[in-house]
N, C-alpha and C positions, 0 to 999 in steps of 0.2 A: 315515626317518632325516633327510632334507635338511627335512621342513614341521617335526619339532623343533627343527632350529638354527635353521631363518628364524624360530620364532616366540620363540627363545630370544635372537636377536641384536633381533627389535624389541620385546622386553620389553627389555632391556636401552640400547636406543634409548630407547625411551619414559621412563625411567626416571633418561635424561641418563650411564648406568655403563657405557655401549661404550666402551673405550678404542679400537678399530679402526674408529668407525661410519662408516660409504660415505654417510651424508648429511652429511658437515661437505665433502664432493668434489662433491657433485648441486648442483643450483638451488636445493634446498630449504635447505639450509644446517643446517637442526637438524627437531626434532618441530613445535615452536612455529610455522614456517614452513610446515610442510607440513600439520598442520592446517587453515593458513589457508585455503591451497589448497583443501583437499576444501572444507572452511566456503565459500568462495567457490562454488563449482563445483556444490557441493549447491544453495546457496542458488538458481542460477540456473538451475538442474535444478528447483526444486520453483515459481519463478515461472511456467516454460513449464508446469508438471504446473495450475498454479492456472488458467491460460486454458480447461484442456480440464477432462472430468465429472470428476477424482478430486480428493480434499481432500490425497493426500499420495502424494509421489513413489513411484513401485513399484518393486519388488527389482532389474527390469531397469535404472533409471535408476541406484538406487545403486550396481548393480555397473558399470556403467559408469562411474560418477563416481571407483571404485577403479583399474579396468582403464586409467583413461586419467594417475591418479597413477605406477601403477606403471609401468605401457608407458614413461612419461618418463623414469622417474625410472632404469633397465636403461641 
């Protein structure tokens, strides 16, 4: 019950049609902001993955690139 409202409050985030959304309170301020963020964070996530053997960051890099949005953003 609670992973259909989280996912029904960040469609609704995403979407810009939360009238209650907890990102206009965070750092992040809107979607558009926190995009950037993962966008940033991926990015510099896939430059250290480009020094070592893989051509594209691994599921562990991405979910940490998520776990460190969200952890902040609580």
């Amino acid at each position: 019950m609670q992973v259909g409202r989280g996912v029904a409050v960040a469609a609704l985030d995403m979407t810009g049609s939360n009238p209650w959304s907890r990102l206009t309170l965070s750092e992040y301020v809107n979607v558009q902001c926190l995009r950037e963020v993962l966008r940033r964070h991926l990015h510099g996530a896939r430059a250290v993955m480009a020094r070592s053997t893989t051509t594209r960051p691994s599921r562990a890099v991405v979910g940490k690139a998520v776990a460190y949005v969200f952890a902040r953003y609580k």
